[in-house]
Backbone as CSV, one residue per row, in Angstrom:
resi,resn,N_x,N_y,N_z,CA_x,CA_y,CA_z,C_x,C_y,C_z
1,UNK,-18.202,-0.232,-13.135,-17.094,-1.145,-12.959,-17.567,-2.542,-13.361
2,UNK,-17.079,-2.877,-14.206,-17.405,-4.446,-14.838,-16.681,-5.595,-14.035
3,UNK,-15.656,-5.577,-13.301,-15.046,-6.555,-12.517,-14.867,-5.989,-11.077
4,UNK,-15.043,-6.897,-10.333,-14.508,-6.766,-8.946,-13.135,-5.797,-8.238
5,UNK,-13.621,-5.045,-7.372,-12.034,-4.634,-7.253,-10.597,-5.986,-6.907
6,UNK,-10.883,-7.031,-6.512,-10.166,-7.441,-5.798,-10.047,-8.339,-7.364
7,UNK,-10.891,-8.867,-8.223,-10.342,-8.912,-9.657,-9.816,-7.892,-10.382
8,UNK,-9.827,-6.984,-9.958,-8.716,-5.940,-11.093,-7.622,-5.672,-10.404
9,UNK,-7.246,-6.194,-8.993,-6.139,-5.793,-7.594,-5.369,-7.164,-8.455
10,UNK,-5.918,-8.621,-8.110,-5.702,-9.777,-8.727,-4.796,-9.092,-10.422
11,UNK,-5.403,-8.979,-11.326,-4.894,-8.574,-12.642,-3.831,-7.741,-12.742
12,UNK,-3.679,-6.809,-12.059,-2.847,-5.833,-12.575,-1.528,-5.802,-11.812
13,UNK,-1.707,-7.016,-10.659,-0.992,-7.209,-9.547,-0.024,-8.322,-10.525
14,UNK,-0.675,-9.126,-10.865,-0.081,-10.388,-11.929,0.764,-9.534,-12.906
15,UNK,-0.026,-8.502,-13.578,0.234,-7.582,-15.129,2.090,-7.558,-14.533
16,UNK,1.972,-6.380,-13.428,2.896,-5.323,-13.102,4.082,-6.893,-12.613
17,UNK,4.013,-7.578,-11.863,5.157,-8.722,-12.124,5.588,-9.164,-12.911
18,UNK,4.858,-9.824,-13.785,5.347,-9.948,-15.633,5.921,-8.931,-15.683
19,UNK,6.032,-7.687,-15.962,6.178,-6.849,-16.557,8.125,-6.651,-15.456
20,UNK,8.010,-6.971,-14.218,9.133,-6.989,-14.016,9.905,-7.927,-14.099
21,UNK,9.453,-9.059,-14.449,10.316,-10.096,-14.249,10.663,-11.002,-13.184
22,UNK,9.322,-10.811,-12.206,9.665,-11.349,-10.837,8.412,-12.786,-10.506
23,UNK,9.482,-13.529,-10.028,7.891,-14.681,-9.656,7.629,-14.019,-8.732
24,UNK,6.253,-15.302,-8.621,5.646,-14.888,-7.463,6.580,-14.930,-6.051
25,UNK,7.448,-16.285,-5.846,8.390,-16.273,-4.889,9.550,-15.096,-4.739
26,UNK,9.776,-14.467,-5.747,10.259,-13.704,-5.987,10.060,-12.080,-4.977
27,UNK,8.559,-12.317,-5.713,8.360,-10.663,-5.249,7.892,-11.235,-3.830
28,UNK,7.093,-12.135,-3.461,6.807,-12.211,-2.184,8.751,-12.488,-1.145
29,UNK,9.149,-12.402,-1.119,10.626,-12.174,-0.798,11.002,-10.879,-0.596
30,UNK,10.687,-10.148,-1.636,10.719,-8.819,-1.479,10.036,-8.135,-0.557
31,UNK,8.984,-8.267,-0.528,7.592,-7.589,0.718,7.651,-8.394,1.827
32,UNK,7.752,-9.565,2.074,7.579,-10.225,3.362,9.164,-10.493,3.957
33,UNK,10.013,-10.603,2.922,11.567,-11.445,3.335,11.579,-12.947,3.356
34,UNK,10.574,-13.278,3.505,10.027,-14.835,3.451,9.969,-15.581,2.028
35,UNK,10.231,-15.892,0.996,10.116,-16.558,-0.234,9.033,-17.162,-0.266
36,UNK,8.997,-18.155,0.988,8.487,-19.378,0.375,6.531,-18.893,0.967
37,UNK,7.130,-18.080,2.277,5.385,-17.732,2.702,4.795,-16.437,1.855
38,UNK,5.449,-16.104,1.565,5.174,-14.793,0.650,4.941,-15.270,-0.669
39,UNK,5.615,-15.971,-1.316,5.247,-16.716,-2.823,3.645,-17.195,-2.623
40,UNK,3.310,-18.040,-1.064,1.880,-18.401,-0.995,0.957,-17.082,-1.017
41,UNK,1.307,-16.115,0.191,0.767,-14.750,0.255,0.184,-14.006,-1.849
42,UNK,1.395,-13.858,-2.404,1.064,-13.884,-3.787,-0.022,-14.229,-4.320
43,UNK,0.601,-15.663,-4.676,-0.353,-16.708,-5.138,-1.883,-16.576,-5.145
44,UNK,-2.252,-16.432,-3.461,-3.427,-15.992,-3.454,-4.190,-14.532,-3.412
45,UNK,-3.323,-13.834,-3.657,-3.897,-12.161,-4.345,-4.041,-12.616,-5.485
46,UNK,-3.437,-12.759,-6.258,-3.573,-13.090,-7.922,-4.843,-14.366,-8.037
47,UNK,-4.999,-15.215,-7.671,-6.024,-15.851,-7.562,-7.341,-15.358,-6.868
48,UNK,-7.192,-14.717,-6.295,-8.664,-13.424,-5.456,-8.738,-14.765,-4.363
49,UNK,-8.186,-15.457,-3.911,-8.152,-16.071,-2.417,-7.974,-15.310,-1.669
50,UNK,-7.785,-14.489,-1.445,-6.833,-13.289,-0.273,-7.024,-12.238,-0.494
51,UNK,-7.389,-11.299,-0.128,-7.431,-9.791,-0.383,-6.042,-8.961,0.403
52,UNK,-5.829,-8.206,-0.456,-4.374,-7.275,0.451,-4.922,-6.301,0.907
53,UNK,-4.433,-6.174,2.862,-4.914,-4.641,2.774,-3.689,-3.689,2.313
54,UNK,-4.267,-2.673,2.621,-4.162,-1.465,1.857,-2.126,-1.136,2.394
55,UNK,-2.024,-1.331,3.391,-0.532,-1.327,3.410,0.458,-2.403,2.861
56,UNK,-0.076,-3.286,2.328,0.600,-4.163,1.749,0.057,-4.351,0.309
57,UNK,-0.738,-3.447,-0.223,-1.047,-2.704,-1.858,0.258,-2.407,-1.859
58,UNK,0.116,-1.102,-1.060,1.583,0.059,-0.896,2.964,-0.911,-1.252
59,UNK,3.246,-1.753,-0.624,4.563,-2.200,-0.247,4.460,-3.018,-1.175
60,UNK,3.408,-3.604,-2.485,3.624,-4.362,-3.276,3.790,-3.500,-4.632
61,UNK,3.765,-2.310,-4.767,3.626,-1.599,-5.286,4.764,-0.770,-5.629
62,UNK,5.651,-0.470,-4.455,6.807,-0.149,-4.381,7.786,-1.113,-4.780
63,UNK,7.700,-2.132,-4.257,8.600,-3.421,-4.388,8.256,-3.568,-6.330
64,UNK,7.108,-3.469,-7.176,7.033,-3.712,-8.261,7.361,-2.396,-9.196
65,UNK,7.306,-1.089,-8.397,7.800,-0.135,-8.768,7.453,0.640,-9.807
66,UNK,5.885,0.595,-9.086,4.284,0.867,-9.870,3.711,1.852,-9.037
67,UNK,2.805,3.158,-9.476,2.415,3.816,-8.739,1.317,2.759,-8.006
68,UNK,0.731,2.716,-6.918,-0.061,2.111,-5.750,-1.819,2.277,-6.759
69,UNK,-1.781,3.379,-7.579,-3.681,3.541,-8.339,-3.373,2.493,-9.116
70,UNK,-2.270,2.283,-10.001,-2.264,1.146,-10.680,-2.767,-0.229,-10.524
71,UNK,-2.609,-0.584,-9.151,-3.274,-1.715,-9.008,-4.358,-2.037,-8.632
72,UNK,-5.512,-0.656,-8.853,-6.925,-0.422,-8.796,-6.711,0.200,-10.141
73,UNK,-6.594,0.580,-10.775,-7.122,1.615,-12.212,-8.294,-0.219,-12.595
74,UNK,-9.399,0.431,-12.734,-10.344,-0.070,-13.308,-10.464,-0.231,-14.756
75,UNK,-9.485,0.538,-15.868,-9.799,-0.048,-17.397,-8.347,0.185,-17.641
76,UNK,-7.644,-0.412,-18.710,-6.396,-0.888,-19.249,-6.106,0.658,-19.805
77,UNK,-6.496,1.289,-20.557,-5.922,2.511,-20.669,-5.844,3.183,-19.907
78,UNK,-6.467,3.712,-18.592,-6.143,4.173,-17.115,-4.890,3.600,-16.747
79,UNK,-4.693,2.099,-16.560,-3.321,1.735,-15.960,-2.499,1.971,-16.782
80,UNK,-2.293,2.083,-18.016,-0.927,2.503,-18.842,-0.687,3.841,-18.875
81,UNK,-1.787,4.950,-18.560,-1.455,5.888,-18.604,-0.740,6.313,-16.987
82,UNK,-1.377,6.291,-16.177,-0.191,6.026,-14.447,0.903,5.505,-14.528
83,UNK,1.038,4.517,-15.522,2.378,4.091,-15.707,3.232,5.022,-16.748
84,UNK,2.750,5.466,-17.533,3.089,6.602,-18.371,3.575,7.207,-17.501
85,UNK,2.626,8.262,-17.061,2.733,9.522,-15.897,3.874,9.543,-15.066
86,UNK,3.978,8.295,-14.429,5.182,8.394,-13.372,6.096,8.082,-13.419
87,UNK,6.569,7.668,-15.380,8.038,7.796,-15.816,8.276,9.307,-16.120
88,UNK,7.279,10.202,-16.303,7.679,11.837,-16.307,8.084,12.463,-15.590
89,UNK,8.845,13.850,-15.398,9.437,14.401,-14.551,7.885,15.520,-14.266
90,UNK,8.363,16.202,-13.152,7.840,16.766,-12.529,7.276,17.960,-13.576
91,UNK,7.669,18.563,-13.899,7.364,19.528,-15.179,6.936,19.083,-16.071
92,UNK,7.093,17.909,-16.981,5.940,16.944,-18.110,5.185,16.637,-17.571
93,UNK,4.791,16.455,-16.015,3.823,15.819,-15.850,2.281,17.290,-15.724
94,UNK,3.242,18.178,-15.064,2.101,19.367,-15.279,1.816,19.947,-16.070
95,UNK,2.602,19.962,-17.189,2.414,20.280,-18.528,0.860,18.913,-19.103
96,UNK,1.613,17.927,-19.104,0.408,17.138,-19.392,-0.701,16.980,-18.468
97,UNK,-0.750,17.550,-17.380,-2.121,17.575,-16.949,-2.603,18.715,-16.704
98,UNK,-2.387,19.528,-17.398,-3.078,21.330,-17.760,-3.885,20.487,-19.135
99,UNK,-3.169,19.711,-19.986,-3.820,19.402,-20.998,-4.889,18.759,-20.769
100,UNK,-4.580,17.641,-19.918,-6.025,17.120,-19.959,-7.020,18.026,-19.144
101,UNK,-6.749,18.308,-18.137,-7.974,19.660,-17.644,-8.245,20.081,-18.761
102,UNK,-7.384,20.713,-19.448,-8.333,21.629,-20.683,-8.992,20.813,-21.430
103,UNK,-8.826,19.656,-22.071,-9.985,18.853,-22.281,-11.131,18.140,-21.888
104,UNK,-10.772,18.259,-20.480,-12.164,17.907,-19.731,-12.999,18.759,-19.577
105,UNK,-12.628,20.554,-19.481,-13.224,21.429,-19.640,-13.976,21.167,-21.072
106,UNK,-13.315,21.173,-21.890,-14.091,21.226,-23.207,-14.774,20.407,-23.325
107,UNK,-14.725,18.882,-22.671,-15.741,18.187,-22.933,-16.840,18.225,-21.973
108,UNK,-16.927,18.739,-20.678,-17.971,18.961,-20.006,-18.340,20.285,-20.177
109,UNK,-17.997,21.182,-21.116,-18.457,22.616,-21.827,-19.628,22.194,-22.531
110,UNK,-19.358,20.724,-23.628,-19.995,20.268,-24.774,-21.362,19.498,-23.980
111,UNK,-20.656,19.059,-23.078,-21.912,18.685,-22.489,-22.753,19.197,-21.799
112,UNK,-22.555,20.467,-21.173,-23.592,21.488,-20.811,-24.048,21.828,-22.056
113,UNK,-23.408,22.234,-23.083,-24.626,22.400,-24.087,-25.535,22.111,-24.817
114,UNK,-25.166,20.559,-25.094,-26.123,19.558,-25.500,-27.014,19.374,-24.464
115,UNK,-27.066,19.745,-23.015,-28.130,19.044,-22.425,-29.495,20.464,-22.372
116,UNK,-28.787,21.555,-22.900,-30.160,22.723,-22.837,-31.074,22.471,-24.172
């Protein structure tokens, strides 16, 4: 892990608001009901002043309408793919993850054999 969790909580916490369209007063309104103390609450997750616990990940998560790993996925193609994933229905999504099993099989197949 090259950054901090509470720098990649910070990032992707910022990402996933952009991405809806919500200020910070905004979404803190949403999770607290409060605007103006919740916009501060924000403020300082995204700045790594503050750490969120883990039930108020959840509830920022919902309110941004992001699966909850998203705002830990540790590298940028991890978080787009969760975000991928959980616009699929229930049946694409097991369809696409038989696939990747079968490629993780194959690639830890390849790698048992290179290591004899």
């Amino acid at each position: 892990m090259t950054e901090s969790v509470t720098a990649t909580f910070a990032k992707r916490l910022k990402a996933a608001r952009a991405m809806r369209g919500l200020s910070q007063r905004a979404l803190g309104g949403l999770v607290s009901g409060d605007k103006v103390n919740g916009s501060v609450r924000i403020n300082r997750y995204e700045q790594e002043v503050n750490r969120a616990d883990m039930t108020t990940a959840a509830a920022l998560a919902q309110a941004l309408d992001v699966p909850l790993a998203y705002l830990f996925a540790e590298e940028d193609d991890q978080a787009e793919l969760l975000l991928a994933f959980a616009k699929l229905t229930k049946s694409e999504r097991t369809k696409i993850l038989g696939q990747v099993r079968q490629l993780a099989a194959i690639r830890q197949a390849k790698g048992a054999a290179s290591k004899r």
